[in-house]
N, C-alpha and C positions, 0 to 999 in steps of 0.2 A: 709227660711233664707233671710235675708235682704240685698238686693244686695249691698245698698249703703254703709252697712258695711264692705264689701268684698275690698272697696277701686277701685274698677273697675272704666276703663276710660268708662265715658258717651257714647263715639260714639261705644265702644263693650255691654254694658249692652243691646241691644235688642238682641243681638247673646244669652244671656246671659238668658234672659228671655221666649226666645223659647227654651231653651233647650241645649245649646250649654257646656258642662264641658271643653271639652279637646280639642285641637288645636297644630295642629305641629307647632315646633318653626318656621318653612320657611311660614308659609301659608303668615304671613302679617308680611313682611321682614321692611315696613315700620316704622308698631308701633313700629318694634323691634329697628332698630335702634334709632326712636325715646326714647324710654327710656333708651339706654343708653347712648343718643348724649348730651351734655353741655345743660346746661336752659334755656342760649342765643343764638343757634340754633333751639333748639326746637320751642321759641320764634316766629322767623324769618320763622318759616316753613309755606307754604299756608296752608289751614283749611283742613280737609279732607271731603268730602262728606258725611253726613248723611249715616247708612247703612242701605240700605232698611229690611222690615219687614219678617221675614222668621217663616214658620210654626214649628212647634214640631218636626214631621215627612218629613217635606225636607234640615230639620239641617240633622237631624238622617240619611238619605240616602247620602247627601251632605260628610257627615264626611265617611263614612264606604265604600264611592265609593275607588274601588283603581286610583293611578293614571293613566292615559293615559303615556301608554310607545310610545315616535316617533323613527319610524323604517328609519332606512337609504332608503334612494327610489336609484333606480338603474333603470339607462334609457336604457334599453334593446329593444328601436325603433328602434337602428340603425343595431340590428342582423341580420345576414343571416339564411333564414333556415336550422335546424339542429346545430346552434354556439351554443357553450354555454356560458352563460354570466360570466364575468370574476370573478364576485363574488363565483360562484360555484368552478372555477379551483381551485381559493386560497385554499377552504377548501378540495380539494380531497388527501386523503390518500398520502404520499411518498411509490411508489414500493420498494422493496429490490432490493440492485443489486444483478443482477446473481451473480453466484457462479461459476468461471473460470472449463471448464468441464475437467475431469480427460484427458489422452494420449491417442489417437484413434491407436496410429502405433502398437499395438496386439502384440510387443513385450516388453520384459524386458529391465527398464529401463540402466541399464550395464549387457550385456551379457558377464560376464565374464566365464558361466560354456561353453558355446561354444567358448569364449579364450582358455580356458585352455588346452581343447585337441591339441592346435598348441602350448604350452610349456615343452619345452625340460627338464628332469629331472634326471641325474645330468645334470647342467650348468653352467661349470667356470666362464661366464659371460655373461652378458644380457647386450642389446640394446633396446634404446629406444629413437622414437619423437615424437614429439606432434600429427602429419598425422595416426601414426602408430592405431590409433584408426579407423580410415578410411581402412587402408588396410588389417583391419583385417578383415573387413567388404564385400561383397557382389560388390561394386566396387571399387577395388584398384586403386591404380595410376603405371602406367606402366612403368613410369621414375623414381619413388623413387625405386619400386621394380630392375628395370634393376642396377640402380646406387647402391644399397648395394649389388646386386650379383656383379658386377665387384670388388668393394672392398676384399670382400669375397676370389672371387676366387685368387685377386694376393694374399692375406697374406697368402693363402694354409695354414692353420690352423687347428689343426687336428678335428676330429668331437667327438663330446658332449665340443665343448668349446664354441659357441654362440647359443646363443634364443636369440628370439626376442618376447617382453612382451611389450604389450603399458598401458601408464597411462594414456589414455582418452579413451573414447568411444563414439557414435553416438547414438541422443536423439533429437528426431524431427527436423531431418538437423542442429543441434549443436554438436560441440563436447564439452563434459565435461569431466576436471577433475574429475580422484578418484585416490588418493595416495595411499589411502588406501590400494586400492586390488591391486596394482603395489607392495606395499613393501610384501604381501602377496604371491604373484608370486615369487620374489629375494628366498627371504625366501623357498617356495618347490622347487626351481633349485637348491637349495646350490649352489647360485652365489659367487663369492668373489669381484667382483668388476660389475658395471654399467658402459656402457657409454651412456651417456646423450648426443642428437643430437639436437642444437638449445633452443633458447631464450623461445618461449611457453614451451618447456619440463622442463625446468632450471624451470621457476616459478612453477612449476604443482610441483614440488620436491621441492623447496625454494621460497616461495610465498614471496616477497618484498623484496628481495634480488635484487643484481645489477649483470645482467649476464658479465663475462669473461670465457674466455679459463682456467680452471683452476684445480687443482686435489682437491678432499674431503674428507671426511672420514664423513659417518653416519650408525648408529647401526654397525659398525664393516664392514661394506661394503665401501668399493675403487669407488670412481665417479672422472668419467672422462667429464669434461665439455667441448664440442666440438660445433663448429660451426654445423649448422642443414644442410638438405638438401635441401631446398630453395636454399639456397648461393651456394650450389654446383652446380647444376642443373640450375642457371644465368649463372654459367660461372665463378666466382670465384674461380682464381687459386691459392691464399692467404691460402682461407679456406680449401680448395683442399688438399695442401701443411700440411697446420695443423692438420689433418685428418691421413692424413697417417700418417705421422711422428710419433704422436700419440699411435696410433695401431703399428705400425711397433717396435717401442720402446718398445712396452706392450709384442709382443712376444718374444722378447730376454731377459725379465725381470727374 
């Protein structure tokens, strides 16, 4: 075929004569803009170099070479031995976080089947504070304990009218609410009425409520909302005062 018919520019027709068909469009970014640049820049453009003479066979290697990939270099002179260069850290795996390990304290989380052999059955009414999950426990407090026996014994009361049922329990030195098994307990004393000692017990039974001194009624059960034994046990004789009154009222009721 006749090159000259082909319309080829002069300065490619030796590419064109050794052998050369096909050409990526970037190789010769110049000619390219040249033919799509105005006639008057083209014009104006300097000449290009003659391109020298190339064989059959060093087109043909020339074209079918892939290109030279340039790899990022990483100055890894300035390491300690044994560092790893910081390119590697990037690409190392993310560990999974652990997995928070289960309860090592070998017992159950609310012991309530060893509560319940210290609940009185029948029980006209139950008591309850927030501590009461602690004293049911292994070490009680000796001051809460002393301070409901003296109440106790002045209202001389006759027996099967109080237990004492707590609504929290002990769970790796916390105490947690469970209402649950609190209104579970009411329930096999055939209580008729609760009293409630202090502001943590008040929430553990009315979560977002505002604590006061006050009387209730839930599931058909009588709560009595009473100052706790903190306040008594400071030395408050307000609450002291509210406490008995309270109780003392309840048995003449």
């Amino acid at each position: 075929m006749d090159a000259r018919s082909l319309g080829i520019s002069e300065k490619f027709r030796p590419w064109h004569d050794a052998g050369l068909r096909l050409v990526f469009r970037d190789a010769f970014p110049d000619a390219q803009c040249a033919a799509e640049a105005p006639a008057s820049s083209v014009a104006s453009a300097p000449a290009a170099h003659p391109a020298p003479h190339v064989s059959r066979e060093t087109a043909k290697k020339s074209f079918h070479r892939p290109p030279k990939v340039q790899r990022a270099h990483h100055d890894n002179s300035q390491l300690k031995p044994g560092q790893v260069p910081q390119f590697l850290k990037n690409k190392e795996p993310r560990k999974p976080a652990p997995r928070p390990a289960p309860p090592q304290d070998g017992g159950p989380l609310f012991p309530w089947d060893e509560f319940r052999k210290r609940l009185h059955v029948p029980s006209r009414t139950v008591w309850t504070y927030w501590e009461l999950g602690d004293d049911f426990g292994p070490t009680p407090s000796a001051e809460r304990r002393q301070l409901f026996s003296n109440i106790i014994h002045h209202l001389k009361w006759p027996a099967g009218t109080i237990t004492f049922w707590p609504l929290s329990a002990q769970h790796n030195g916390f105490l947690l609410p469970h209402p649950g098994n609190f209104w579970k307990g009411v329930r096999e004393a055939q209580a008729r009425t609760v009293f409630c000692f202090g502001n943590k017990a008040f929430q553990a039974l009315f979560p977002g409520h505002e604590f006061s001194v006050s009387r209730r009624m839930k599931g058909g059960v009588e709560i009595f909302v009473l100052p706790g034994p903190g306040t008594m046990l400071a030395g408050n004789k307000a609450d002291k005062c509210i406490v008995w009154n309270a109780l003392s009222q309840y048995a003449h009721s």
